[in-house]
NUVOKE-765987 format. One line per field, with one value per atom (N, C-alpha, C, CB): residue number from 1; residue in three letters; atom name; x, y, z. Coordinates in steps of 0.2 Angstrom, whole numbers, plus 5000, padded with zeros to 4 digits. Atoms other than C-alpha are relative to their C-alpha. Glycine has a CB too. Example, Ala and Ser with C-alpha at 12.3 -4.5 7.8 and 13.67 -1.06 7.14 Angstrom:
BEGIN
nr <- c(1	1	1	1	2	2	2	2)
rest <- c(Ala	Ala	Ala	Ala	Ser	Ser	Ser	Ser)
atom <- c(N	CA	C	CB	N	CA	C	CB)
u <- c(5004	5062	5004	4995	4996	5068	4996	5002)
v <- c(4994	4978	5006	5000	4994	4995	5005	5002)
w <- c(5000	5039	5000	5006	4999	5036	5003	4993)
END
This chain:
BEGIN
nr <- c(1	1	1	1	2	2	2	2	3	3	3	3	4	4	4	4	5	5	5	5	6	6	6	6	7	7	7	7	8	8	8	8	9	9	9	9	10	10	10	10	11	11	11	11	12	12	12	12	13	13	13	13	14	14	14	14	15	15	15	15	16	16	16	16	17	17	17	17	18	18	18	18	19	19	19	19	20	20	20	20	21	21	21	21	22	22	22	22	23	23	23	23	24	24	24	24	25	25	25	25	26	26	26	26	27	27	27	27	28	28	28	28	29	29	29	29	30	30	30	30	31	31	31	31	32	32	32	32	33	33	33	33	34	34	34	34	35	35	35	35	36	36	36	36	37	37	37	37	38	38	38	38	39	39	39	39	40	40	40	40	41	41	41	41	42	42	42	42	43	43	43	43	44	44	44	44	45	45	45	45	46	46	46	46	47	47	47	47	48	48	48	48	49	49	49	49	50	50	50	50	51	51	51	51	52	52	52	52	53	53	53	53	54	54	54	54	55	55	55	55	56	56	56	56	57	57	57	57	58	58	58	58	59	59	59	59	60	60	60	60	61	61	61	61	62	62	62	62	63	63	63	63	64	64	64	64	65	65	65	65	66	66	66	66	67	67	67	67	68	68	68	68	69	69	69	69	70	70	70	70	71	71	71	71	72	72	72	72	73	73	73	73	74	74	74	74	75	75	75	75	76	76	76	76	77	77	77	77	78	78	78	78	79	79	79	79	80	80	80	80	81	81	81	81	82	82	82	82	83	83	83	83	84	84	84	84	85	85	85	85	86	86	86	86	87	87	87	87	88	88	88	88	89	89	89	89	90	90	90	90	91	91	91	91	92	92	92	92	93	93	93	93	94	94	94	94	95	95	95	95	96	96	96	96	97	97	97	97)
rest <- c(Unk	Unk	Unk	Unk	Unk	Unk	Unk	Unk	Unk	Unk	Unk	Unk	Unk	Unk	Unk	Unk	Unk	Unk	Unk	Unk	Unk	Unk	Unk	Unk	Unk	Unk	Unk	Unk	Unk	Unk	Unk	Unk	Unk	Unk	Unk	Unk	Unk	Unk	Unk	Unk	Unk	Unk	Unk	Unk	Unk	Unk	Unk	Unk	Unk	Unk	Unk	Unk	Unk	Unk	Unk	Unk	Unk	Unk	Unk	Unk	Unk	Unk	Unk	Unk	Unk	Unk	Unk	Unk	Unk	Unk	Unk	Unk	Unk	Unk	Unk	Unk	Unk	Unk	Unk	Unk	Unk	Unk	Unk	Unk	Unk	Unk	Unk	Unk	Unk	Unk	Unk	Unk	Unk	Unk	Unk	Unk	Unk	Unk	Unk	Unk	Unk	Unk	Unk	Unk	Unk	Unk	Unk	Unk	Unk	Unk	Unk	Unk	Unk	Unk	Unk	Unk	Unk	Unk	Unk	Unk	Unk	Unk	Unk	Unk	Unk	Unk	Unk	Unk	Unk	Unk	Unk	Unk	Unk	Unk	Unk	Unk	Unk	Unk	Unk	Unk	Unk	Unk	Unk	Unk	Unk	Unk	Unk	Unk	Unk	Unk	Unk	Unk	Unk	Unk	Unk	Unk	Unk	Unk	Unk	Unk	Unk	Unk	Unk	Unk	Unk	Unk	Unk	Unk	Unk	Unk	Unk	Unk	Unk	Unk	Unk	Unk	Unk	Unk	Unk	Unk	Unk	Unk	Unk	Unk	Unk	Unk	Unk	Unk	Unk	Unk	Unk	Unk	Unk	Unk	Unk	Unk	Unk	Unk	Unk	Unk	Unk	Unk	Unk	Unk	Unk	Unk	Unk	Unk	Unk	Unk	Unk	Unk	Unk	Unk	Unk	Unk	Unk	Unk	Unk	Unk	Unk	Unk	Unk	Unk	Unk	Unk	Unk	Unk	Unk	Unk	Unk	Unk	Unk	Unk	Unk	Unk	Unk	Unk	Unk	Unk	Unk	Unk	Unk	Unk	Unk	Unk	Unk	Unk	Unk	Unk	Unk	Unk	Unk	Unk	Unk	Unk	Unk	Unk	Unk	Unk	Unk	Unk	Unk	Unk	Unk	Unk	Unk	Unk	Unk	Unk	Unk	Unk	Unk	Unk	Unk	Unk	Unk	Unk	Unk	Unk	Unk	Unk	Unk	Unk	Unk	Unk	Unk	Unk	Unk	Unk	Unk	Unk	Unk	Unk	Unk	Unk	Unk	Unk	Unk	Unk	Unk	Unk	Unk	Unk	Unk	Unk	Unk	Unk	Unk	Unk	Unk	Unk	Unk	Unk	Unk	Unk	Unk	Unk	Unk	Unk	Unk	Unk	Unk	Unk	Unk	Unk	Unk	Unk	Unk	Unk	Unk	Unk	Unk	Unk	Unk	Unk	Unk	Unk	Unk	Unk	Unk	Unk	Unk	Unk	Unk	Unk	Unk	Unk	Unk	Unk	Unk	Unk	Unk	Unk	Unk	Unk	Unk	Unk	Unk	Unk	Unk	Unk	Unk	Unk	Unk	Unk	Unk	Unk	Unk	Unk	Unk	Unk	Unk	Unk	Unk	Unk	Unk	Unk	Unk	Unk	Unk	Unk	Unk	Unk	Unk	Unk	Unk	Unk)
atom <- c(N	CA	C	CB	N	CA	C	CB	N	CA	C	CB	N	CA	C	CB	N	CA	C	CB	N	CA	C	CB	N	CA	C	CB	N	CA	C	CB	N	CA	C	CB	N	CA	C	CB	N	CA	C	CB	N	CA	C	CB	N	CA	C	CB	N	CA	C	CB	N	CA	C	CB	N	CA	C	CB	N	CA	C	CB	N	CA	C	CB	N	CA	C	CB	N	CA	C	CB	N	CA	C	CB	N	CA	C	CB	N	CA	C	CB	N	CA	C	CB	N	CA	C	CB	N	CA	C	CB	N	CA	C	CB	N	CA	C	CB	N	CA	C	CB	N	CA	C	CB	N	CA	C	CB	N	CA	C	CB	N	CA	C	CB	N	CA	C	CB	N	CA	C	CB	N	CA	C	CB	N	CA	C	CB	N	CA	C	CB	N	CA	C	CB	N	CA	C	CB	N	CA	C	CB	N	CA	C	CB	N	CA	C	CB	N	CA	C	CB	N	CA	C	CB	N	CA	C	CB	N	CA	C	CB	N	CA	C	CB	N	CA	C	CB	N	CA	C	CB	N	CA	C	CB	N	CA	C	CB	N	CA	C	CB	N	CA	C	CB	N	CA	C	CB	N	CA	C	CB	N	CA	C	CB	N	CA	C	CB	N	CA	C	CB	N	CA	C	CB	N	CA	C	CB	N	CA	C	CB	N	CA	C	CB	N	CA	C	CB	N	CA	C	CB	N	CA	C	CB	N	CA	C	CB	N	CA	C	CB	N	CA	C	CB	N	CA	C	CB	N	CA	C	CB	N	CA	C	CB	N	CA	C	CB	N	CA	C	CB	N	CA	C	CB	N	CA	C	CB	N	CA	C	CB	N	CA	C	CB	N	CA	C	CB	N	CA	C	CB	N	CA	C	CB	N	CA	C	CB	N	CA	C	CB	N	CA	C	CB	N	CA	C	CB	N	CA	C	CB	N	CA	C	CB	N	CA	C	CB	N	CA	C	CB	N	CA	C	CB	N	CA	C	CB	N	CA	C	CB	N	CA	C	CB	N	CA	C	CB	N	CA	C	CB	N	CA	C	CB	N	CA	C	CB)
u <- c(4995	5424	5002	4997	4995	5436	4996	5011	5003	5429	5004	5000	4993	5446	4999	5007	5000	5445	4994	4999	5005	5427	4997	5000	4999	5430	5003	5002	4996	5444	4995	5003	5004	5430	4996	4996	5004	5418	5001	4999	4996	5428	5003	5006	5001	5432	4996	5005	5007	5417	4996	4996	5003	5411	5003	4998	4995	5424	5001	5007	5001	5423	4993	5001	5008	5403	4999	4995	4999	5406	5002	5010	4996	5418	4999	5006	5002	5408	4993	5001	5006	5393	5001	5000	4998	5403	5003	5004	4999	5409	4995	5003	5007	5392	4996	4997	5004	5386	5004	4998	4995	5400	5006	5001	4994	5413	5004	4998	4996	5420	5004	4998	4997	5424	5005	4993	4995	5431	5006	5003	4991	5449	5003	5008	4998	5455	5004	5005	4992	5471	4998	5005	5005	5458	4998	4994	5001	5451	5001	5001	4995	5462	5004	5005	4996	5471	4992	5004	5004	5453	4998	4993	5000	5452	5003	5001	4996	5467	4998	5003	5000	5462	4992	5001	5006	5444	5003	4994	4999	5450	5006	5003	4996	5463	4993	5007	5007	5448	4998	4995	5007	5436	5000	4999	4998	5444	4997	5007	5000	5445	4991	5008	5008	5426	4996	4997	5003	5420	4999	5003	4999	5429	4996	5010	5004	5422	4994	4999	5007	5405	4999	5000	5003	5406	5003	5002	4999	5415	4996	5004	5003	5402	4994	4999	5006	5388	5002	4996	5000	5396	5003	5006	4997	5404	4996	5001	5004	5397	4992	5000	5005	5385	5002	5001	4997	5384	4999	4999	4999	5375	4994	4994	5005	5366	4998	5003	5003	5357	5003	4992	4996	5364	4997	4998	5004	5350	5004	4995	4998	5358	5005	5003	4993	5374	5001	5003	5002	5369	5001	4991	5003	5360	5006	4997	4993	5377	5005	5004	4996	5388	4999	5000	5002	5378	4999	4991	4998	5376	5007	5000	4993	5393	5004	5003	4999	5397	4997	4994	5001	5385	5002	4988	4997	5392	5005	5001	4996	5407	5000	5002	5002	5401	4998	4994	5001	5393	5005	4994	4995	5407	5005	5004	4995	5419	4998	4999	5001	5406	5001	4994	5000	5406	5009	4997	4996	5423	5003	5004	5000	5426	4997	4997	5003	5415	5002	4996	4998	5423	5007	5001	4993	5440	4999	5004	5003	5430	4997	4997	5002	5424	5004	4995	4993	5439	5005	5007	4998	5447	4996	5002	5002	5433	4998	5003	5002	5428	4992	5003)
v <- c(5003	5116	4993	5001	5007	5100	4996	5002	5005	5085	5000	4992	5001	5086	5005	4999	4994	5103	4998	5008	5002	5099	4996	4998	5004	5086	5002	4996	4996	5095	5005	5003	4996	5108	4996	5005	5003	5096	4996	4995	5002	5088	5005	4995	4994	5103	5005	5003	4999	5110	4997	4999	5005	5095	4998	4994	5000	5093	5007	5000	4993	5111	5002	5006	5000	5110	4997	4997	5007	5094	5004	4994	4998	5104	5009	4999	4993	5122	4996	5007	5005	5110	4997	4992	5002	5102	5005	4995	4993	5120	5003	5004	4998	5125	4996	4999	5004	5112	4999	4994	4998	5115	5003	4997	4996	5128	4999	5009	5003	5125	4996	4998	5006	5109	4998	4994	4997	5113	4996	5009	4996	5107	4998	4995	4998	5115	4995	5007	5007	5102	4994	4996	5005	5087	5001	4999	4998	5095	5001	5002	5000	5099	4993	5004	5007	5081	4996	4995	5003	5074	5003	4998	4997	5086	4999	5005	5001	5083	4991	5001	5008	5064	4999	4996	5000	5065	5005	5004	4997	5075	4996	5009	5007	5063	4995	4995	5006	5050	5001	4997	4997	5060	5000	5007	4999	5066	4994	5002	5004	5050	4997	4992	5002	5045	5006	4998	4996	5060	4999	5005	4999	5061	4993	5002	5006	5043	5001	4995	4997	5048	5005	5005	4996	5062	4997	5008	5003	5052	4995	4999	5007	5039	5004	4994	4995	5054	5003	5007	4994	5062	4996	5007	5005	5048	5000	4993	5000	5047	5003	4995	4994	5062	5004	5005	4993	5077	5003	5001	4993	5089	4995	5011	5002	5088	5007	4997	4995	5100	5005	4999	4996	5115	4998	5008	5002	5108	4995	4999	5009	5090	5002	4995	4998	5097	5002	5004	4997	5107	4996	5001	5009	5092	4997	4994	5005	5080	5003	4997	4995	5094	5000	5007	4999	5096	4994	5005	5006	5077	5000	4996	5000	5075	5003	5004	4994	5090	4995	5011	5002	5082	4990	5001	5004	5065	4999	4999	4999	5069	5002	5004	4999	5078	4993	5004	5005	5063	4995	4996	5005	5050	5004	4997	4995	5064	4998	5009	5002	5059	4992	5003	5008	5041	4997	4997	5003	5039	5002	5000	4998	5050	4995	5006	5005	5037	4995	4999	5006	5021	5002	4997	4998	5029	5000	5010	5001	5031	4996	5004	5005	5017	4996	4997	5006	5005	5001	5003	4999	5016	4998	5007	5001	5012	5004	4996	4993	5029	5000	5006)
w <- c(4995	5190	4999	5007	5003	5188	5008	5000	4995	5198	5005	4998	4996	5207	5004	4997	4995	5212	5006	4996	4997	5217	5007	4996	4993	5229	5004	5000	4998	5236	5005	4994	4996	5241	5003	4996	4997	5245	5007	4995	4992	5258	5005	4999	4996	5266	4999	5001	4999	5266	5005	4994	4993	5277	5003	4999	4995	5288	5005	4997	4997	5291	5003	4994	4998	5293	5005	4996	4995	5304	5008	4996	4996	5315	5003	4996	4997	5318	5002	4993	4998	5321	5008	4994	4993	5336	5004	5001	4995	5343	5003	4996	4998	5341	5007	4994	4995	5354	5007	4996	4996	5364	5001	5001	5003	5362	5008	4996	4995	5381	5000	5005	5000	5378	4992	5002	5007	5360	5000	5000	5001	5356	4992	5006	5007	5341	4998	4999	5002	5341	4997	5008	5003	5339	4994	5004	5005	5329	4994	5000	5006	5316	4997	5003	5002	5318	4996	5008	5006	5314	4993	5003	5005	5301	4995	5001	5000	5294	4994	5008	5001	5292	4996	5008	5004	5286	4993	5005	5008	5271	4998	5000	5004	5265	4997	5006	5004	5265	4997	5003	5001	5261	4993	5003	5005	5246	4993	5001	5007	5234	5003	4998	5000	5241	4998	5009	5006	5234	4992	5000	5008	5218	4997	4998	5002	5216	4998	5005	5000	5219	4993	5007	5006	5206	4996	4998	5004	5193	4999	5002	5003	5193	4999	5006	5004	5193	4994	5004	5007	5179	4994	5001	5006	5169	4995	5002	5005	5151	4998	5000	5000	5157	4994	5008	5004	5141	5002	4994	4996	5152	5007	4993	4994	5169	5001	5007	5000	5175	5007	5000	4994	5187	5007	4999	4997	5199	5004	4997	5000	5198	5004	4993	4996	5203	5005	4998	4993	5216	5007	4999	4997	5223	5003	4993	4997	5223	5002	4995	4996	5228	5007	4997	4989	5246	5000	5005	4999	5245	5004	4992	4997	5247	5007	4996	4991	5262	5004	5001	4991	5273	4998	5003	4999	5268	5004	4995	4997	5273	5007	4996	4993	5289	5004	4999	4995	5294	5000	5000	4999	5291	5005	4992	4995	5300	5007	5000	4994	5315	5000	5002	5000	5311	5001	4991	5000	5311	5008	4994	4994	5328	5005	5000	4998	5335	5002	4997	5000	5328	5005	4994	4998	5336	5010	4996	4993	5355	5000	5002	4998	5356	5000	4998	5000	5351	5008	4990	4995	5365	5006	5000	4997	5375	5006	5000	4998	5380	5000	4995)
END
């Protein structure tokens, strides 16, 4: 798989984990619309902070091991996951919520 696609997945993978995580803990209070717009916006970010990330583990790498990969790939997901909440965060507080 290409770093690019990679990331690609990686970031929606954790946006998507992020976002069945908070349904899970409240699906009443759910809104798909939010949702989606933080969605939306965490994967643009998300994206080049990944592909960074694997570009710097794989840079002048000849093999790694399927393990390794493994490893930085779910790295990444819950990276992503948590900045999804970190930035949800920074956006309710500035409002002052």
């Amino acid at each position: 798989m290409s770093i690019v696609v990679a990331s690609v997945v990686a970031a929606v993978a954790g946006v998507g984990a992020r976002n069945i995580i908070g349904w899970l803990k409240d699906a009443t209070g759910f809104n798909v619309r939010n949702a989606a717009a933080s969605a939306g916006v965490a994967v643009i970010v998300g994206i080049p902070l990944v592909t960074t990330a694997f570009v710097t583990a794989f840079e002048g790498v000849s093999s790694i091991s399927d393990h390794a990969q493994l490893t930085l790939f779910v790295t990444q997901i819950a990276a992503i996951a948590g900045f999804d909440a970190l930035a949800k965060g920074g956006f309710r507080a500035a409002k002052g919520a």
